[in-house]
N, C-alpha and C positions, 0 to 999 in steps of 0.2 A: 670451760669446754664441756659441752654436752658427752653426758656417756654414752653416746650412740657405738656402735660394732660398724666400724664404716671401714676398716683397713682390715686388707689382706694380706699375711707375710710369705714372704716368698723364705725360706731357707734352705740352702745347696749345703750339702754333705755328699762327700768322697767315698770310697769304700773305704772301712775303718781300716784295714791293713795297710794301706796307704797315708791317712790320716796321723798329723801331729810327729812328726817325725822325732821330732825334740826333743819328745819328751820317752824316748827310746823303747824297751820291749813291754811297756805298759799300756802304747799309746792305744791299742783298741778297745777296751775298755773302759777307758780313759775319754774316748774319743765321744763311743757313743754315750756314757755318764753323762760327758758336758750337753748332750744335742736334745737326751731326755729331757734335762733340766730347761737346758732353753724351750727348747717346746712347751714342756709342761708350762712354765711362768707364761708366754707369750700366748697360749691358751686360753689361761687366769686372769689375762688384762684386759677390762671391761672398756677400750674400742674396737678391742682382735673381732672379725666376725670366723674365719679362717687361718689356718695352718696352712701354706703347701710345700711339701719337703721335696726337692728335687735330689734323687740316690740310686743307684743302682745296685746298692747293698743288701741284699737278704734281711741278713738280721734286723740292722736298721730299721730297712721297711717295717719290719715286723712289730718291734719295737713300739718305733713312733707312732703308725696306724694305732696299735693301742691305746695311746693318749689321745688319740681323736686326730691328729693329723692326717691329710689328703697329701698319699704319696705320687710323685709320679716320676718317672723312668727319666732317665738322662740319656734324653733321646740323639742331643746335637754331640752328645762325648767331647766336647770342644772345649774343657774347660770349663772355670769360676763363672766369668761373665756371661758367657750361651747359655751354661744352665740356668743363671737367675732371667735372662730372656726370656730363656725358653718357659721356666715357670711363670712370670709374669703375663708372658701369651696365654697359657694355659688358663690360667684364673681371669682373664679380660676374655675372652671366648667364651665364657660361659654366661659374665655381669661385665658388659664391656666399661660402665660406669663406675669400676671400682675404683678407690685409692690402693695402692699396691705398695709396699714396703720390705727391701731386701735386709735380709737380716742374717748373721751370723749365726752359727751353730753352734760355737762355743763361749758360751757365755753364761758357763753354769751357777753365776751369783743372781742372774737375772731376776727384778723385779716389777710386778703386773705395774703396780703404781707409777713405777718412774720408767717404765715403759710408756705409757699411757701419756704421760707427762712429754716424749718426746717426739710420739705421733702425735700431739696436740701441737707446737711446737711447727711441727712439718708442714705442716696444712698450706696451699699455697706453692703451684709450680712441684722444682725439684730441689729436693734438700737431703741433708747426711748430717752425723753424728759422727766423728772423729774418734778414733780410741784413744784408749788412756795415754799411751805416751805421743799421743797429736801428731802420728804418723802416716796411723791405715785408717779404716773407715768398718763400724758396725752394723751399722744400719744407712739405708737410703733409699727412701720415700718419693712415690711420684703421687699428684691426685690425680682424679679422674680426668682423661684422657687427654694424660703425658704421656708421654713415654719413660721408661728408668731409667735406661742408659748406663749401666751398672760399668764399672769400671776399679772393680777391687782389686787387690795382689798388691804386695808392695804398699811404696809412698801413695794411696791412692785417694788421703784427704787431698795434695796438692792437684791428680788429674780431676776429681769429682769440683773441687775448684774452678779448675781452668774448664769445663763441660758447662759452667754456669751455672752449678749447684750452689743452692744457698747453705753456707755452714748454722746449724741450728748448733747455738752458744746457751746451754742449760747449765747451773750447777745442781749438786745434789743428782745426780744421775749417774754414779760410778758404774752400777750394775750395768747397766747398759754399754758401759766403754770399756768392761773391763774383759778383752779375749782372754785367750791362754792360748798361750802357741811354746812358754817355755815353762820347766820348773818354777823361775823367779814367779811369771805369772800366776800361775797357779797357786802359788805361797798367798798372792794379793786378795786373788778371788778365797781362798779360805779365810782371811783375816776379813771380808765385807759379809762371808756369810753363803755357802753354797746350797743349792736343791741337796733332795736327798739321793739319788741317784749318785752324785759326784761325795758327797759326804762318806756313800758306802765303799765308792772305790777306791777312794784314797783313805781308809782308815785304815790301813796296815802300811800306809807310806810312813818315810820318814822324811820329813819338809821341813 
């Protein structure tokens, strides 16, 4: 695979008071920790050309814009799937020829390499990356001019399926499948190895 910057990630974030419910009166710092990390690695990945965070969070914004992310407002308030829409219109309105790739926010083990490895991987129509327990979906990749058709929440390896997404079957790619939505999880992603961002917030945890 050529290391060319040809992919744009789209990543949706909630307002962190909202965010991670699971993981109970932690989850906003907690919330945004993970979305840093994600960012920052997805940044570091030498096909990423763009970040675009879709949030309507302050802080966040604030935040993320730091690491070089392009924020924009959650215009459609319609939920997971409008926002990554709405983001992916936004980044094809500007480079209508781009590859666009939706991507999770909480993936604070996240790795440039084995990123890079599964937008390589992608290339070709539309495709997804299933998470760790081959339920939901972390990533999903349209090329230039597909459409995404993003269809996360839930079981949404099986609807990204049934839309005629090709599942991309990589091993050696934890970081990239592995969310956190509960404790258990979170336990997983510290034993693969987290950013620093998620290192600093959870280092008065007891996990």
């Amino acid at each position: 695979m050529r290391s060319e910057r040809v992919w744009d990630l789209v990543i949706p974030l909630k307002p962190l008071v909202l965010a991670k419910s699971r993981l109970g009166d932690l989850r906003p710092g907690l919330a945004l920790a993970f979305a840093q990390d994600t960012v920052a690695a997805a940044l570091a990945c030498a096909v990423v050309r763009g970040v675009c965070v879709v949030t309507d969070d302050p802080l966040a914004a604030a935040e993320l814009s730091a690491l070089g992310a392009r924020i924009v407002p959650d215009a459609p308030a319609a939920g997971l799937n409008a926002a990554l829409a709405h983001g992916a219109r936004v980044v094809r309105a500007e480079r209508a020829s781009s590859a666009v790739a939706a991507l999770n926010a909480d993936l604070p083990a996240l790795r440039p390499a084995e990123l890079a490895a599964v937008l390589g991987a992608a290339r070709g129509g539309r495709a997804f990356l299933a998470d760790a327990a081959g339920v939901g979906t972390t990533l999903l990749a349209a090329s230039p001019g597909v459409p995404l058709r993003p269809a996360f929440g839930g079981p949404s390896r099986a609807r990204h399926l049934a839309s005629g997404a090709r599942e991309i079957a990589l091993r050696l790619v934890d970081s990239v499948r592995r969310d956190v939505d509960t404790a258990e999880d979170l336990r997983a992603a510290l034993t693969l190895g987290v950013g620093p961002h998620t290192t600093r917030a959870t280092a008065a945890l007891r996990l």
